[in-house]
Structure formats: structure tokens, C-alpha cells
N, C-alpha and C positions, 0 to 999 in steps of 0.2 A: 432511158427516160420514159419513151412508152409505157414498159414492166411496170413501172414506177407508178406513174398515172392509173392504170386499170385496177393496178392492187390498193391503192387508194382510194379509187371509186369504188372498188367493192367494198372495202370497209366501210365507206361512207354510207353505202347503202345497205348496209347489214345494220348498223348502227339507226338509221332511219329506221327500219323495219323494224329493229326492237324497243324503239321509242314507241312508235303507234301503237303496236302489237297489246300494250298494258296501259290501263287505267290509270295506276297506281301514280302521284306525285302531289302537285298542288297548282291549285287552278284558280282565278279568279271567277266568278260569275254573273253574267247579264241573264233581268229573268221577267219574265211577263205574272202576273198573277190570275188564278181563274175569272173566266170570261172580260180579260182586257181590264180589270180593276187595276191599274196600278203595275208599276214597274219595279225593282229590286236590285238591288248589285251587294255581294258580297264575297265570302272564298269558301273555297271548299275543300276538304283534303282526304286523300284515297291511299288507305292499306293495306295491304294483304294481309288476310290474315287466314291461314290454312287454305280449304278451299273457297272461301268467301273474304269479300273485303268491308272494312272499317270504312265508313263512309260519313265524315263531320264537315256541317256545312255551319258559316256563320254569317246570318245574314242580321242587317239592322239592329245587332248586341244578342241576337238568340242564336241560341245552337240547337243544331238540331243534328241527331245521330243515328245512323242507318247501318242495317247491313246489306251488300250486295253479293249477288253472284251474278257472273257471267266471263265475258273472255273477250278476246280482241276487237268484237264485231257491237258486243251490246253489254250493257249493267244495268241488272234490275235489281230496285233498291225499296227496301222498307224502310221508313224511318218512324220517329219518336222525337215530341217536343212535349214536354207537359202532359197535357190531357190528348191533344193531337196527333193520330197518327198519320202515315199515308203511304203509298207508294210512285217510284219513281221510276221510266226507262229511258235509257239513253243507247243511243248510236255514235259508234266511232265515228267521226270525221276528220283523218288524217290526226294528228297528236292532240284534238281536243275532241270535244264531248258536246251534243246537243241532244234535247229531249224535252221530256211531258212529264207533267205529276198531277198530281190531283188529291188532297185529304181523305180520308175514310168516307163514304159515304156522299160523296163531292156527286154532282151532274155536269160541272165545266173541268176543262183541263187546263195548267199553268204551263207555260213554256221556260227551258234555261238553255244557257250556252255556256260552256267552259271552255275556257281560255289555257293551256297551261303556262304557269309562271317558268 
């Protein structure tokens, strides 16, 4: 029964480890906008895509579409709406995502948290 237990915990925690470890799924998100204008919530969805990830957010009916790179600890992201572009970073915190963006040529930064679904 012991055996049993440990080889359990270990998978459970191998299995943790590979959740956090990647970006990659779909996440809900809370979001401040530069300099404290306004609040947001929408989703967002992360894919690999060779060494960079697919990065679509839908917030308030727009989509906006990014590429990232980065790996377990951080994802820096360009995106593209329209005329808009910008970039974005984020920090792992345990199986979700928190960070700052700011549009091209912005002097404030927006904040997000990602939730995963």
C-alpha cells in the first residue's frame, strides 16, 4: 500500500510539473488597461507552433493575434489587431499566466491574468 501511494505521488507530480511547465491550452482572462482606464475580461488560446506559439485573444468581440516565444518561466508575445499592434510578457505562476502589455508606441502599461480553463 505504501508502493502504491509514492508511485502515485510521483505521477501526480510529474503530471503537475508538466501542466505548469507549457503555455500551451486555454485560459480565461482578467485585464486592467493602460494607466488604470478600464477593465476587460475575455479568453485567450495558446499553441505551439514549432519553436514559437499561436497566441489568440478574444476580448469584447475582437480578436487579436500574436506570436510568442518563450518556455516555462516567461512568453513574449507580439500581437496584431487591425491598425494596432503591440507587445506582451508574461510570467508563469504555477499553471496560469500573469503579465503587462502596452500597444506600439504606448508610455503606460496594461496588466492580464490568465486563468486556465
Amino acid at each position: 500500500m505504501h508502493r502504491f501511494f509514492i508511485v502515485s505521488l510521483a505521477l501526480l507530480w510529474s503530471a503537475v510539473a508538466a501542466y505548469a511547465a507549457d503555455p500551451t491550452g486555454s485560459y480565461t482572462i482578467d485585464g486592467t488597461n493602460p494607466g488604470g482606464k478600464g477593465t476587460y475580461s475575455g479568453t485567450v488560446s495558446v499553441t505551439k507552433t514549432g519553436e514559437t506559439y499561436r497566441v489568440v485573444w478574444v476580448v469584447g468581440g475582437t480578436r487579436y493575434i500574436g506570436t510568442g516565444i518563450g518556455d516555462k518561466n516567461f512568453l513574449a508575445v507580439s500581437y496584431k489587431s487591425g491598425s494596432d499592434t503591440g507587445l506582451a510578457l508574461y510570467g508563469a505562476d504555477g499553471g496560469n499566466w500573469t503579465g503587462v502589455w502596452a500597444y506600439s508606441g504606448a508610455q503606460q502599461l496594461g496588466a492580464e491574468a490568465w486563468k486556465r480553463e
